[in-house]
Backbone bond lengths (Angstrom), bond angles and torsions (degrees), N, CA, C in turn:
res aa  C-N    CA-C-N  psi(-1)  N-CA   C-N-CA  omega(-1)  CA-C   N-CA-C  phi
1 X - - - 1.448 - - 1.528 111.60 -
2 X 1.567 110.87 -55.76 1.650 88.27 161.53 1.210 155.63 -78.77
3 X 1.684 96.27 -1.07 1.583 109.24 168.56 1.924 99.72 -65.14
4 X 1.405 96.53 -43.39 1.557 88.40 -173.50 1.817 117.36 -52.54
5 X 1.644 93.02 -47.48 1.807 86.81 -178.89 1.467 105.67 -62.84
6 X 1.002 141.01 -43.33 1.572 140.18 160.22 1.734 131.13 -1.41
7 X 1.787 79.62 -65.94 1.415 105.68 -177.41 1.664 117.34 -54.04
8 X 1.702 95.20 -41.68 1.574 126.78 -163.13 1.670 96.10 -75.61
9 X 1.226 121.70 -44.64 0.954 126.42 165.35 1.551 119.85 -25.63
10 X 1.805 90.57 -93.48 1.804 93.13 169.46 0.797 114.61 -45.38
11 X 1.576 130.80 -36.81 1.792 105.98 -174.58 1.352 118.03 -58.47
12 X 1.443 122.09 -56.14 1.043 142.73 -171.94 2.188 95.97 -51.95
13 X 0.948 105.14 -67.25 1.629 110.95 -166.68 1.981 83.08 -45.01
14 X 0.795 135.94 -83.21 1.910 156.37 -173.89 1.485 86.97 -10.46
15 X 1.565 112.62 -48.18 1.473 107.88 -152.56 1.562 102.78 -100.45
16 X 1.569 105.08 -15.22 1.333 98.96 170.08 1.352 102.83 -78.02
17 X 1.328 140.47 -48.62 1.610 129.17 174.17 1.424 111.92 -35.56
18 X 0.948 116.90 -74.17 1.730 123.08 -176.92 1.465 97.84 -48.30
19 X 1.118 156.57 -60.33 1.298 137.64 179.41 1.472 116.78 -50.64
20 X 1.365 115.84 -49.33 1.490 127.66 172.11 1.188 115.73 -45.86
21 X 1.463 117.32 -71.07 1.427 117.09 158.74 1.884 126.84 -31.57
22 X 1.350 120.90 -38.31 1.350 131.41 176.09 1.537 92.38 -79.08
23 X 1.212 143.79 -41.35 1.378 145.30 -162.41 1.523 93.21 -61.54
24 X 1.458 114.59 -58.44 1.737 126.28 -162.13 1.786 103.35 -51.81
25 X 1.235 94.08 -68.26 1.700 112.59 167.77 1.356 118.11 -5.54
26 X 2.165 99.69 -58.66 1.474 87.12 -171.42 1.711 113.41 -108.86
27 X 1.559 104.58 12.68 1.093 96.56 167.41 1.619 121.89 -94.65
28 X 1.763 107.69 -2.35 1.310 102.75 163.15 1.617 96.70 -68.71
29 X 0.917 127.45 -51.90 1.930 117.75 -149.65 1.568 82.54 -52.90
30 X 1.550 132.11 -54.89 1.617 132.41 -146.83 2.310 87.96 -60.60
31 X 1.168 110.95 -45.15 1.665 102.07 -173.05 1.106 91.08 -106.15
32 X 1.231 163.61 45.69 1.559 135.96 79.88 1.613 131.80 -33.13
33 X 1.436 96.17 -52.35 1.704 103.29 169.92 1.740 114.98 -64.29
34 X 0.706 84.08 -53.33 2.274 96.27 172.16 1.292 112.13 -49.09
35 X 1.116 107.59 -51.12 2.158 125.98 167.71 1.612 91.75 -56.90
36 X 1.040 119.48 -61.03 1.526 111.63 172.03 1.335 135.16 -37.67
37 X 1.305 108.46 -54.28 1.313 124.53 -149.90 1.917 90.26 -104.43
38 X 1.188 141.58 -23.77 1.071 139.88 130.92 1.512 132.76 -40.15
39 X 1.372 123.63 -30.18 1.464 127.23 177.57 1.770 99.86 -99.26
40 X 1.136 97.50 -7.35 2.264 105.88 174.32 1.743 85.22 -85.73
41 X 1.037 113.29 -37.19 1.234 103.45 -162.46 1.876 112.03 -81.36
42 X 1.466 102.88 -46.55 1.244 86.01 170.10 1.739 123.58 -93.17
43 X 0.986 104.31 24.17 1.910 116.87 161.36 1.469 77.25 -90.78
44 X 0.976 156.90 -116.78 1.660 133.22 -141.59 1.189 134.32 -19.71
45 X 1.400 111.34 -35.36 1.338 111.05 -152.94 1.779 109.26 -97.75
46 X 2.121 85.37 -26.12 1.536 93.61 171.02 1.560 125.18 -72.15
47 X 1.623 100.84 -17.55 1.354 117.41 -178.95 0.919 113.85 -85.09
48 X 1.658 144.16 -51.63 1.001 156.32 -164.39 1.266 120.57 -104.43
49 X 1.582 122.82 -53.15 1.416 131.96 174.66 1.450 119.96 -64.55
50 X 1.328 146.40 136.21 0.965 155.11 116.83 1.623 138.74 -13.32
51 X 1.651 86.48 -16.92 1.922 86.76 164.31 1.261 139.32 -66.10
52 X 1.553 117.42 -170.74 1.048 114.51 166.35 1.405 103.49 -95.79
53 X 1.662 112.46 168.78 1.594 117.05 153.05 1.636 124.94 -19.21
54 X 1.745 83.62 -74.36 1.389 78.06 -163.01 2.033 125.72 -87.18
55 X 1.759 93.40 -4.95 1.106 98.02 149.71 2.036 125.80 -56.50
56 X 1.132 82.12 -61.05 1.607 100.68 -177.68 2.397 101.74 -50.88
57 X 1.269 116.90 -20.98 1.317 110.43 -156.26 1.717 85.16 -89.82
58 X 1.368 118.72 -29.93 1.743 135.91 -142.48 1.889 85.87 -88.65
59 X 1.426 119.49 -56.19 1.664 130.15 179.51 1.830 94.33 -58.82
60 X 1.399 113.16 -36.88 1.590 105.94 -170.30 1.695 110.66 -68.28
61 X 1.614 95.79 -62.33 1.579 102.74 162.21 1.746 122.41 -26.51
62 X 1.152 99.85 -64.65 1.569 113.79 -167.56 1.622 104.50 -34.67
63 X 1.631 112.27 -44.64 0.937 125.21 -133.74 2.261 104.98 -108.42
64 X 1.800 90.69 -4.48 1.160 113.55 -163.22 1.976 95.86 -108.26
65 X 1.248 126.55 145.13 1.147 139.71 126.30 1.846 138.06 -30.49
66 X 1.016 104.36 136.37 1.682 101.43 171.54 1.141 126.86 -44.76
67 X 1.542 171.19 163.21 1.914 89.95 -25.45 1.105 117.54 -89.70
68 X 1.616 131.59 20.53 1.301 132.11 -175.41 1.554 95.54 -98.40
69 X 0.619 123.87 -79.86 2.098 118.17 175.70 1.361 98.45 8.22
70 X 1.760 118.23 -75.72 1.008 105.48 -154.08 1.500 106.91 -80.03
71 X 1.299 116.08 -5.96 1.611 106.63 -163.93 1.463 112.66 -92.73
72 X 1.357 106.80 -5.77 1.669 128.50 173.05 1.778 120.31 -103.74
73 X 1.143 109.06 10.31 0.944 138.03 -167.51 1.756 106.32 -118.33
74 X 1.316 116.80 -59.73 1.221 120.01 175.05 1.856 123.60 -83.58
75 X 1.580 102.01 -15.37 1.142 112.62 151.85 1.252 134.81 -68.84
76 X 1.777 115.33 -22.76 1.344 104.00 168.52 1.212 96.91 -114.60
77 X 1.023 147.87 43.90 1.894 157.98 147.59 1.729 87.62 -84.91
78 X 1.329 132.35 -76.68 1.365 125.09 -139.37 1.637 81.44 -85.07
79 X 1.450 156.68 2.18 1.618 144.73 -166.37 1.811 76.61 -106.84
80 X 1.230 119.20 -39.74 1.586 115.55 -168.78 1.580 117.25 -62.55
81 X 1.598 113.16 -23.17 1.409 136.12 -151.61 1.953 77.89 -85.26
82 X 0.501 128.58 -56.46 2.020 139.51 -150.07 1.492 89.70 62.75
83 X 1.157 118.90 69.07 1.439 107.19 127.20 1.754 153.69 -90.74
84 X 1.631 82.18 40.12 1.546 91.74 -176.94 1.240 127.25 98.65
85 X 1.353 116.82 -62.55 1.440 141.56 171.44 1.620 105.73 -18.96
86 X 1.574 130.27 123.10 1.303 123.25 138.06 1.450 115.07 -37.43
87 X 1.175 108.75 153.37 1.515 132.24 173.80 1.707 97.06 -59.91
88 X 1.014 112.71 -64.57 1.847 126.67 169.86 1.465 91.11 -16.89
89 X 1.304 121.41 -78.11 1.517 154.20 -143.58 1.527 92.15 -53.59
90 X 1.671 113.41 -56.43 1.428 106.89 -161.20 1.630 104.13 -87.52
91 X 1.281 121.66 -40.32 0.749 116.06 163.56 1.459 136.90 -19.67
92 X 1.434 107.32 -72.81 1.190 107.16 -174.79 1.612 125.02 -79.30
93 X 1.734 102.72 -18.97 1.586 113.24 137.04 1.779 129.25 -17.03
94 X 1.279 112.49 -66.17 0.885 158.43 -117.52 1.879 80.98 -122.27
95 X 0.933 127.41 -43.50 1.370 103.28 -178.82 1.314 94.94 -104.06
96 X 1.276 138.90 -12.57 1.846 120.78 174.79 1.755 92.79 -76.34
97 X 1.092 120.96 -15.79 1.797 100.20 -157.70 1.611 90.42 -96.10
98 X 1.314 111.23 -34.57 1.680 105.43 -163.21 1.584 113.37 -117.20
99 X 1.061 98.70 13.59 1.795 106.68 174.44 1.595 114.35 -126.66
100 X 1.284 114.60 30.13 1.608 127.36 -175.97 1.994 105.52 -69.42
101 X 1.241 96.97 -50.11 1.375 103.86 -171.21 1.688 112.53 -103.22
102 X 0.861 104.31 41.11 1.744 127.08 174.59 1.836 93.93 -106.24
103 X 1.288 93.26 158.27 1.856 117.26 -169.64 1.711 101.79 -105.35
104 X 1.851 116.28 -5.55 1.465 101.48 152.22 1.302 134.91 -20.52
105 X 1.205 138.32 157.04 1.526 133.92 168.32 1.724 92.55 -100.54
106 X 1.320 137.61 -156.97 1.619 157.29 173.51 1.459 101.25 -76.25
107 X 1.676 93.65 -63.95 1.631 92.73 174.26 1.347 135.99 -34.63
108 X 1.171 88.85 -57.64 1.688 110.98 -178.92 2.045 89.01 -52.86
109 X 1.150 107.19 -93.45 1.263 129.56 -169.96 2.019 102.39 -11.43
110 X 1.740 103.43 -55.63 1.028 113.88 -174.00 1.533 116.91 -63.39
111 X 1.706 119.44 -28.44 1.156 116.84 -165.97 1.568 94.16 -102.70
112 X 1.418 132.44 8.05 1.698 130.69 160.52 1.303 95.79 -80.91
113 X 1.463 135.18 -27.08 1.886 122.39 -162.99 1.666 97.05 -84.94
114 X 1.171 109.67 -30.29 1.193 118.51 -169.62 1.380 125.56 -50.68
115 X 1.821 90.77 -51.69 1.660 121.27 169.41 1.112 88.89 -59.83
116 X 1.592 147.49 -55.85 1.007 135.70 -129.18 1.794 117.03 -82.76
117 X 1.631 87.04 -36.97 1.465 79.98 156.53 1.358 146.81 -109.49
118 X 1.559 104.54 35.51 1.262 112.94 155.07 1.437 121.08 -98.42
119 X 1.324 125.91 16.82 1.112 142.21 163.74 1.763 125.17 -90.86
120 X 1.046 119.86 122.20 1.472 119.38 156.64 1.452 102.42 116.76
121 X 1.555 118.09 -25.22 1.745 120.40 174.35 1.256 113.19 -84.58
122 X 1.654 119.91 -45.07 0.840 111.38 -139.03 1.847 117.79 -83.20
123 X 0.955 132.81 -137.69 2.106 117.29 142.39 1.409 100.33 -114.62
124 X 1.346 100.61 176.30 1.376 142.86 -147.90 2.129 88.31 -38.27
125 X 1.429 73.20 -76.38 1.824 98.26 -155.95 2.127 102.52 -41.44
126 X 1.790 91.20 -32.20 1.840 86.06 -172.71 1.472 111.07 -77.92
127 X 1.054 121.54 -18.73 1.456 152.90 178.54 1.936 94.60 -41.30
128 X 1.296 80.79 -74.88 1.677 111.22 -164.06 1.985 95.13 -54.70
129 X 1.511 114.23 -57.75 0.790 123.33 -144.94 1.720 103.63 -79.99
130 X 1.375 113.39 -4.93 1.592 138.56 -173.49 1.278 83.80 -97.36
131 X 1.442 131.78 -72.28 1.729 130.28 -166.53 1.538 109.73 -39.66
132 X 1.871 102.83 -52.59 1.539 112.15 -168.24 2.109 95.97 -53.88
133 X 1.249 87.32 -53.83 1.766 78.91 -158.26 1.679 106.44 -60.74
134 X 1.824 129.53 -35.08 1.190 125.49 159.05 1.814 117.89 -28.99
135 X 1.332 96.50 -60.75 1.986 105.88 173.15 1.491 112.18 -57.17
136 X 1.061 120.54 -29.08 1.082 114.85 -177.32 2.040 121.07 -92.56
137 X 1.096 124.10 2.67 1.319 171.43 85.04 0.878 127.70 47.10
138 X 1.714 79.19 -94.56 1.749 129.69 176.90 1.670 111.79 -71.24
139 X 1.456 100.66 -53.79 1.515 109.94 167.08 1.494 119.40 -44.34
140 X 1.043 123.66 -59.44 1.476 152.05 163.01 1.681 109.37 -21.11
141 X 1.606 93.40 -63.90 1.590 106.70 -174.46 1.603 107.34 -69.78
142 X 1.305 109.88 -35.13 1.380 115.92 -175.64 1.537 120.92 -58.29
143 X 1.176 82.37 -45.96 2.286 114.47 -173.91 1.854 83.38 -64.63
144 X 1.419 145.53 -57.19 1.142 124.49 -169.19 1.610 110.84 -93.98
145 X 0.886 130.16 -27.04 1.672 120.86 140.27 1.274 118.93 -29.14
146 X 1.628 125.71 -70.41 1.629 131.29 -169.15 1.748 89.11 -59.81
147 X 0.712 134.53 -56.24 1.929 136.24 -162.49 1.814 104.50 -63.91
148 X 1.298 117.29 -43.81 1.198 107.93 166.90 1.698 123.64 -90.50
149 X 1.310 108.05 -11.73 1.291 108.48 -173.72 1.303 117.95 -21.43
150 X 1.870 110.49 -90.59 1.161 137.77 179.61 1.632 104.96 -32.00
151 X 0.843 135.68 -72.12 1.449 149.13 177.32 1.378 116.10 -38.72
152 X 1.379 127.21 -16.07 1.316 154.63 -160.35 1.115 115.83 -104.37
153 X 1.496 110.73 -51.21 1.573 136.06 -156.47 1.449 80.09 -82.35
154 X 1.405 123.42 -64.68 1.961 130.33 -156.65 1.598 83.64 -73.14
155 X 1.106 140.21 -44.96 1.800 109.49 -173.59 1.562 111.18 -69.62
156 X 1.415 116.02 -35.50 1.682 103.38 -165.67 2.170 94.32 -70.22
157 X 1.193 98.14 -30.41 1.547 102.78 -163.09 1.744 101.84 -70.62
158 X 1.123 104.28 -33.67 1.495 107.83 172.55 1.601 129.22 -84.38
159 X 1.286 87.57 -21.74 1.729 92.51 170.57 1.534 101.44 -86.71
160 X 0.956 129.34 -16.98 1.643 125.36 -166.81 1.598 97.61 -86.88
161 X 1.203 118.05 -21.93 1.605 122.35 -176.44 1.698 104.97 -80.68
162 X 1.384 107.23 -61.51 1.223 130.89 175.11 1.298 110.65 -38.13
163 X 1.549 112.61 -63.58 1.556 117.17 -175.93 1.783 98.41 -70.70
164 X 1.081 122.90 -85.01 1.589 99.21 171.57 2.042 127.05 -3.84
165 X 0.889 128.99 -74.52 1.220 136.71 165.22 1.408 125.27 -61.60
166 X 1.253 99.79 -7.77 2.111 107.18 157.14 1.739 101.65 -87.47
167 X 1.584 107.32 -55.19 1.502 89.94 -172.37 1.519 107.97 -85.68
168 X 1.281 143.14 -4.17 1.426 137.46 117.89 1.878 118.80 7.03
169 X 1.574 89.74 -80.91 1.580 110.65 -169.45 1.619 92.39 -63.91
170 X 1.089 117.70 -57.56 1.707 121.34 -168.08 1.357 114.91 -61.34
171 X 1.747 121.17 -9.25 1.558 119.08 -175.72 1.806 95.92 -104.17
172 X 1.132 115.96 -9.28 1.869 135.32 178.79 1.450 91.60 -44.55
């Protein structure tokens, strides 16, 4: 009897991985689009608005969800502090300290620092023209994410069942 609850165990844990894993998947696509729709947002503000950075990052935050809220939020807290720091500097600070438990991949992560420091030195127009090609990127990554998604989600979810019920049979 307790080999049996055992068994049920691993299965169950196997199949909770493979779902978990499919879970991560689509909550990168959900903060890919948000990463998006946040850098649409501050290409406006650099274009149009009159703010500063980190004014302009604090109205973006407000207006954004977790984990970017807070990570746009504490980015223009420590640009507000003048402690010296390039914008680059906090930035990319700023996404190892407050983007740990985000479903980003490296890539991802690596090609936000990237944007990041083409922001805040440069003028207006290179600004914009660094954001456009970041969105365009982002779009990019998204468009081959959405195409494999589905297909993605049913293999990790099916191997997590599968592998469960191999080491199932193998603990028999």
């Amino acid at each position: 009897m307790l080999k049996m609850i055992g068994i049920l165990c691993v299965c169950l844990s196997c199949a909770g991985m493979g779902f978990l894993k499919s879970f991560q998947l689509s909550r990168r696509m959900k903060e890919l689009k948000q990463l998006h729709r946040i850098f649409l947002l501050l290409k406006g503000k650099i274009e149009f608005g009159g703010e500063t950075l980190p004014e302009s990052l604090v109205d973006i935050g407000e207006k954004t969800n977790e984990p970017f809220a807070n990570f746009l939020m504490k980015a223009a807290q420590k640009l507000n502090s003048y402690s010296g720091n390039t914008f680059a500097h906090v930035f990319t600070a700023c996404i190892d300290e407050e983007l740990k438990g985000c479903c980003m991949t490296q890539e991802d992560k690596k090609e936000l620092r990237e944007a990041g420091e083409m922001l805040g030195y440069l003028d207006k127009s290179m600004q914009i023209q660094a954001i456009e090609t970041y969105l365009k990127s982002l779009e990019l990554t998204m468009q081959d994410l959405h195409d494999v998604l589905p297909e993605q989600k049913k293999l990790y979810q099916s191997l997590g069942i599968m592998g469960g019920l191999l080491l199932g049979i193998l603990l028999i």
